[in-house]
N, C-alpha and C positions, 0 to 999 in steps of 0.2 A: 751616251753610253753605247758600245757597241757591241754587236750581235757576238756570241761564243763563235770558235770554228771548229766547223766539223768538218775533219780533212778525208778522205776516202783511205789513207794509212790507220785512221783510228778503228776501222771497222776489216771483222774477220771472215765475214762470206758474203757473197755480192749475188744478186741473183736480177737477173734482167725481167722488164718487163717492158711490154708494149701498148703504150699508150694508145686510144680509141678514140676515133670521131667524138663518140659523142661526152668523152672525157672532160670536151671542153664544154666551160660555160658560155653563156652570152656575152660574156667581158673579151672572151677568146684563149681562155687559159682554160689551164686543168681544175674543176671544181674543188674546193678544200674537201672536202667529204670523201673524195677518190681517195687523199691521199690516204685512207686507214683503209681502203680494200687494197691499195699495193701495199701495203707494213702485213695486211692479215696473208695476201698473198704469201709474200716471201717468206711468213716465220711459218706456215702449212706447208707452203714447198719443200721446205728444209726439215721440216719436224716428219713429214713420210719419206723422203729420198733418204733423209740420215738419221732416222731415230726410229723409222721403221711405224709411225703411229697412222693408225689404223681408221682411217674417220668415218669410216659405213660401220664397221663393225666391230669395234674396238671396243675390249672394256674400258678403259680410260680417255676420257676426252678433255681439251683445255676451254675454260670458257676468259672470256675476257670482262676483266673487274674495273681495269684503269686503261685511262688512253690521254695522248696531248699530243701536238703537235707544233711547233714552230715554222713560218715559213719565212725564209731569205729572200727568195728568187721564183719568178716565173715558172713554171713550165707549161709546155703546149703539144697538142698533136700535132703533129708526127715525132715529135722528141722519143730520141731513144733512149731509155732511162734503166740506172741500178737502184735495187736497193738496197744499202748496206746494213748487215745485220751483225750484232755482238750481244751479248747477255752481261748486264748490268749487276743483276742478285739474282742468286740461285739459293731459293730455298728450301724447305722441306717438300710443299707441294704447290709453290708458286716459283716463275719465273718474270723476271724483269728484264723484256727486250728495250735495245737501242737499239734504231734506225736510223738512214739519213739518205734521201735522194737523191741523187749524182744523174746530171745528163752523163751521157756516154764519152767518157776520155776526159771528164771532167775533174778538177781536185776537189772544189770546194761543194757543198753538199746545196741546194735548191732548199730543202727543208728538213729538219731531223725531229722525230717524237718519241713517245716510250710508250710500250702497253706492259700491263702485267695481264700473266696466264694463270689461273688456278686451276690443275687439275683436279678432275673430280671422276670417281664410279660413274661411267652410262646409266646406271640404274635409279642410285640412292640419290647422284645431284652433288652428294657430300663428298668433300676434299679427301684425298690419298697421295701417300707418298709418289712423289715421280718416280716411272717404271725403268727401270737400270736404262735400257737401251736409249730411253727419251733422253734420261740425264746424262750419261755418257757423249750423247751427240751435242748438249745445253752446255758440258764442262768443254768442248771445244772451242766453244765462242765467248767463254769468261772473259771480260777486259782486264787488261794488265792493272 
């Protein structure tokens, strides 16, 4: 059976990151464990540059409820690497990222996973509807 492809055409904003010394494990690769702080990276990236969300002081904040990842392919420090991001579902107050890894110039993806976000009140903990601006920048990255 073989692996799905996740081509870097499937995915609608890419946002680079810089892999670290100590990224890698003893084997000489990137730890699995890294790869959900580059997916939490890039969707925080993108959710204050284009959705405007506020992480010090914001009434609304997203927490993460789900996560998985697949891995294809190596990577290693000094690899310069994307991560591609698209919104799978868009609910009333969760969203469902796709991600997928791309060394740099690369087509086929190194690893792809999903998280979901459930927004919630700073205060109460409890879920609320996504705030226009959030969802606005979320309905940008709908997959086809």
């Amino acid at each position: 059976m073989s692996q799905p492809q996740h081509l870097r055409g499937d995915y609608r904003h890419f946002q680079p990151i810089t892999t670290r010394w100590h990224d890698n494990d003893i084997y000489g690769h990137v730890n699995n464990v890294t790869y959900y702080s580059y997916f939490d990276s890039a969707v925080n990236a993108y959710l204050i540059a284009e959705g405007g969300l506020d992480i010090h002081g914001g009434e609304v904040v997203g927490f993460v409820v789900s996560s998985s990842c697949d891995y294809f392919a190596s990577i290693a420090f000094p690899d310069a690497i994307e991560v591609g991001l698209r919104v799978g579902k868009l609910g009333n107050s969760s969203v469902q990222y796709e991600l997928a890894i791309f060394r740099a110039g690369e087509e086929q993806a190194c690893a792809a996973g999903r998280f979901v976000h459930v927004f919630v009140d700073r205060a109460s903990n409890r879920p609320v509807s996504i705030p226009e601006p959030l969802r606005s920048a979320l309905e940008r990255l709908l997959a086809a």
